[in-house]
Structure formats: C-alpha cells, structure tokens
C-alpha positions as CSV (number, residue, x, y, z in Angstrom):
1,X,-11.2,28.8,112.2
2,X,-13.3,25.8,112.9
3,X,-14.7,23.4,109.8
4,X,-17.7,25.2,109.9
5,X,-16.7,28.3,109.4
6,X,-14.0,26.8,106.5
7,X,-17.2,25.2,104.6
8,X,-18.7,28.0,104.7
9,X,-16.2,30.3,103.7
10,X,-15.5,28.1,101.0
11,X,-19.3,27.9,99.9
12,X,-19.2,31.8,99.8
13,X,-15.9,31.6,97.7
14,X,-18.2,29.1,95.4
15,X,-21.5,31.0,95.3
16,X,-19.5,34.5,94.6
17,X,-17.7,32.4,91.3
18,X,-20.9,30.8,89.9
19,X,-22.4,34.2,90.5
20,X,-19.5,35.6,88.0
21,X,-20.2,32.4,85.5
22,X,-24.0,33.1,85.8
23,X,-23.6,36.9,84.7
24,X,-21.2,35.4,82.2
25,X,-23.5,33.8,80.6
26,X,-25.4,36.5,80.5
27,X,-23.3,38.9,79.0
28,X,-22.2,36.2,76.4
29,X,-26.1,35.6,75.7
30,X,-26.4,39.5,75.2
31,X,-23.1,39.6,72.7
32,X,-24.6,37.0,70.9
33,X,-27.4,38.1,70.4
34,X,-25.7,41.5,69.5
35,X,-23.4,39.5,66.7
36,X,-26.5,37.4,65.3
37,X,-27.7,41.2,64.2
38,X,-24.5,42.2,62.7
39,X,-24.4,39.2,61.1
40,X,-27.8,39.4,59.4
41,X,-26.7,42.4,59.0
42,X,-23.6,40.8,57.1
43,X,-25.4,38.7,55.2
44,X,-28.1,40.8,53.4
45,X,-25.2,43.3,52.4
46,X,-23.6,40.2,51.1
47,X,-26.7,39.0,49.1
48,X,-25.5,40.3,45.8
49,X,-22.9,37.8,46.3
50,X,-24.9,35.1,47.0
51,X,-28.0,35.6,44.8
52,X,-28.0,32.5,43.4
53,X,-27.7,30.2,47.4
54,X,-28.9,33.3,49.6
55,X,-32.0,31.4,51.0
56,X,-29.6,28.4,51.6
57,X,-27.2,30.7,53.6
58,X,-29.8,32.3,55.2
59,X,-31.5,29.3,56.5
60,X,-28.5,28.1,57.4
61,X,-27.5,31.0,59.6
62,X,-31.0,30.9,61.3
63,X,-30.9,27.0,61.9
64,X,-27.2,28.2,63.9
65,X,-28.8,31.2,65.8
66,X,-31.4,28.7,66.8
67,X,-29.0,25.7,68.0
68,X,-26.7,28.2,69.9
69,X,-30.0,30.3,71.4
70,X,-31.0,27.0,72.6
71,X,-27.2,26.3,73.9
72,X,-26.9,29.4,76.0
73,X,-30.6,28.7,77.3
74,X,-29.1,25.2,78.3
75,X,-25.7,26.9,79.8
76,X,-28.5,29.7,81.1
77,X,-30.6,27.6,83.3
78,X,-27.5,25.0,83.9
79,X,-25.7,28.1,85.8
80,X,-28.7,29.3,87.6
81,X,-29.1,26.0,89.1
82,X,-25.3,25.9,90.5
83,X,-25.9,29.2,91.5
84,X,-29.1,28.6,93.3
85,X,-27.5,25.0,94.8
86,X,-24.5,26.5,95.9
87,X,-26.9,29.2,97.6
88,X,-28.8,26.8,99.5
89,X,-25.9,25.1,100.6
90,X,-24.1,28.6,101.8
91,X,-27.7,29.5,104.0
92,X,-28.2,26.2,105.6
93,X,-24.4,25.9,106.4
94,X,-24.9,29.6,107.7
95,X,-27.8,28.0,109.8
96,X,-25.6,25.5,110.8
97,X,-22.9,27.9,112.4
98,X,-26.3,30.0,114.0
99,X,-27.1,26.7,116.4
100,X,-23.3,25.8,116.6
101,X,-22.4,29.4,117.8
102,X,-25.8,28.9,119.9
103,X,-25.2,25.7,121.1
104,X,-21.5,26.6,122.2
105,X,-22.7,29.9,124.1
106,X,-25.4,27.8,126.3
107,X,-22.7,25.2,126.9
108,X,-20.2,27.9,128.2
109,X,-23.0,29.4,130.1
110,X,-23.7,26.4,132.2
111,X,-19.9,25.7,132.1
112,X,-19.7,29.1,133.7
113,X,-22.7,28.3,135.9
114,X,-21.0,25.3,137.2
115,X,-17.6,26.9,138.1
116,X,-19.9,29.7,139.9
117,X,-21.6,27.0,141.8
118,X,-18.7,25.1,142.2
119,X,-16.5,28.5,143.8
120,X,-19.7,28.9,146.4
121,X,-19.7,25.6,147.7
122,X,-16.4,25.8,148.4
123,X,-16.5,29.2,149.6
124,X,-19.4,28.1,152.1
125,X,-17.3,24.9,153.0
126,X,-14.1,26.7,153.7
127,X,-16.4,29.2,155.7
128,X,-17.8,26.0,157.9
129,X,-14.3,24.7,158.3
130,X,-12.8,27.9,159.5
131,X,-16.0,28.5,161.6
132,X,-15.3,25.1,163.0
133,X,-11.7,26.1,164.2
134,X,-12.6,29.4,165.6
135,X,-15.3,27.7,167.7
136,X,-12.9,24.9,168.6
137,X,-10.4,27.6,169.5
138,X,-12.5,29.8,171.9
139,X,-11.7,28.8,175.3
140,X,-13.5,27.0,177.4
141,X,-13.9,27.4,181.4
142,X,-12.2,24.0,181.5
143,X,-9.1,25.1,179.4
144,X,-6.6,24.6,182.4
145,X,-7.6,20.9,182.7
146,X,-6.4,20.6,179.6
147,X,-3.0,21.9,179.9
C-alpha cells in the first residue's frame, strides 16, 4: 500500500470509531434520560421519607438532571464535531487518492506512449538500415571490377 491509501485507511478506521463514540453518546443520553424518570420516580415514592427536606431533595435532583443534560449536550455536539472532522478529512484524502490514481494513469499512458513511439522509431530505423544493406548488396553491372 502507498501512504495515501494508509492515511486513508486509517481515517476510515478513525471515522468508523468516533461513529461508535457518537452513537455512544447517544445511547448514554437515552439511558439517562430513561434513569432521571426512574429516579423521579424514586423519589416521589420516597417522599414520605423525606416530608420534612423533599423540596430540598427534589431541587437538588433537578439542579443534577440539568448539569448532566447540559454535559451530554457538551459530549453531544463535542462527538459530532470529531465525527464530522474526521469525515472531512476521510473525503478529501479520498479525493486525494481520485487525482493520485488519475494522475499515475495519465503518466503511465504517456509512459506507454513513449515506449510505443520509441519501438516505431526503431522499428523504422532498423527497416532503413536493413534496406540500406539489401540495396548495397544487389549487384551491380560493375561487380567483377570489384573482385
């Protein structure tokens, strides 16, 4: 493999892991959010137990809901950035190996073009030099003189 087909291998190993943290952090969003209603849930069975500081508890539990709903919106948008980063990255590197691969097929085609060139002039000069020693070799009226 060449470097640009490593990068970019290893820019699709990267984009296909923060694609895994991204729906991570969805998922973890979603149990959260599933667990802050179990534990309201929790908590107003509780009340009984806590007549006399349930307000206290209970504004204390939202203030938490709130601080970590604000985290995972933080982690949230964090992990869609690296996702969509390490997506631009992967496209223009993939770009990258589109004029590479382009770039190497014109070369070998003019490469080739060259050789083909190259085999015809030869071609036609050995033609001219063996024409040349046939004629040369064709005998003349004046080959006895020469003897």
């Amino acid at each position: 493999m060449d470097s640009v087909s490593e990068a970019q291998f290893e820019l699709d190993q990267l984009r296909h892991q923060a694609r895994k943290q991204l729906l991570g952090t969805v998922v973890l969003g979603v149990m959260a959010g599933l667990l802050a209603f179990v534990g309201q849930s929790a908590l107003g069975q509780a009340r009984p137990l806590l007549e006399s500081s349930f307000g206290t508890w209970q504004s204390l539990y939202t203030v938490v809901l709130w601080a970590l709903a604000i985290a995972w919106l933080v982690a949230l948008i964090q992990q869609a950035l690296h996702y969509q980063n390490i997506s631009e990255q992967f496209e223009s590197r993939r770009r990258l190996d589109a004029v590479y691969a382009e770039r190497a097929a014109k070369a070998q085609a003019v490469e080739e073009e060259r050789q083909r060139q190259r085999a015809e002039s030869e071609a036609r000069q050995a033609a001219e030099r063996n024409r040349r020693l046939n004629k040369n070799s064709h005998s003349t009226k004046f080959d006895f003189w020469q003897e």
